[in-house]
C-alpha angles and dihedrals in degrees: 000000000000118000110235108215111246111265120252106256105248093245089061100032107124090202091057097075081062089055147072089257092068116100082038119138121239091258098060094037087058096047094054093042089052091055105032134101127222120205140168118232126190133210114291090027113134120218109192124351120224107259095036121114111244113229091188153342126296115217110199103215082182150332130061132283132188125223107199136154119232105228117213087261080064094247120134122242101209107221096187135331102233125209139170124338088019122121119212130197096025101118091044084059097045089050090048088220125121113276111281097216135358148247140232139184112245102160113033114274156216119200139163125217119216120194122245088247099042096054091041100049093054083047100061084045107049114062094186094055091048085055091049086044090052093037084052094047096053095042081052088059099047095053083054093053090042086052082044083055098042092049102055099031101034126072118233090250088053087046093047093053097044090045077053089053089046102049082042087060105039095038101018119144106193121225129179103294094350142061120216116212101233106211126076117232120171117239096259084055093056089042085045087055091053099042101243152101122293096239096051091064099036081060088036086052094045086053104042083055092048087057097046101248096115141011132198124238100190098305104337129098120250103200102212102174114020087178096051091056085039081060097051097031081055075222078163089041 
């Protein structure tokens, strides 16, 4: 049986000033390092599947998860990719209903599991935390409405270049007159993240490297001309 390492505890954890737990007193940081579990997770692992009932909150401490929606053809509609610092699951337990997606691990990963009752009880007694957790609700609805908009007003060539800008941002590496996206997503991920069909960005892809906005290193994204995508994604529209 496999040794799981012993988990950071949370006042000393580095990915907590990324996430809703920073600002949180000594009391409450003790409290949630005494009842959490830490656990490794490797690529391919699923964390919840939509339908299930959560029994907690899930803490990334660091790699990258994906929350996505499995439509009735089978494909996935990739909500948001999470990373360090991001809690998953959280909204699904407040609103006492069965996850509405579900989450899997596509870069190895590091997570921490709060109980129901752990995360609930420094939530009743920290005000400031109840207000992050509500700021951090509704900003996850308006990025929802904002998806709702892209998807209906923007073509899949505009969405593809805008999902590029924003892996750029969230995972860039920058080079000397690049920045390399440093996360590898599989061509139906990144056509998960648009909201279209495979081919269709495998083609999109082909044509934004002819014309010298990306570039490829093995399986990872060089982005070459952020402007230029800004210009196609009307990022300033």
């Amino acid at each position: 049986m496999k040794v799981q390492p012993k988990a950071t505890p949370c006042e000393l954890c580095l990915s907590r000033k990324f996430s809703l737990f920073a600002g949180l007193g000594e009391q409450h940081l003790c409290h949630l390092s005494d009842s959490k579990n830490f656990i490794t997770h490797k690529k391919g692992q699923t964390l919840f599947y939509e339908g299930t009932k959560p029994l907690g909150v899930f803490c990334i401490n660091d790699g990258i998860v994906k929350v996505y929606k499995t439509a009735s053809n089978g494909k996935d509609q990739i909500i948001r990719l999470a990373k360090k610092g991001d809690f998953l699951g959280y909204t699904s337990l407040l609103g006492e209903e069965a996850y509405s997606n579900s989450a899997t691990i596509i870069e190895d990963a590091k997570i921490c599991f709060v109980p129901r009752e752990s995360f609930l009880k420094v939530l009743a007694e920290d005000n400031d935390f109840h207000k992050r957790v509500t700021k951090a609700i509704c900003s996850d609805l308006g990025v929802m409405e904002e998806k709702l908009t892209d998807a209906t007003q923007k073509s899949i060539r505009e969405r593809l270049a805008f999902t590029l800008l924003k892996l750029s941002e969230s995972y860039g590496l920058d080079g000397e007159n690049s920045e390399k996206i440093d996360v590898i997503l599989t061509r139906e991920e990144i056509a998960g993240l648009v909201g279209t069909a495979t081919e269709t960005v495998i083609r999109l892809l082909s044509e934004f490297k002819k014309d010298e906005l990306i570039a490829f290193e093995g399986k990872k994204i060089i982005v070459l001309d952020k402007k230029g995508l800004a210009r196609i994604s009307d990022f300033y529209g």
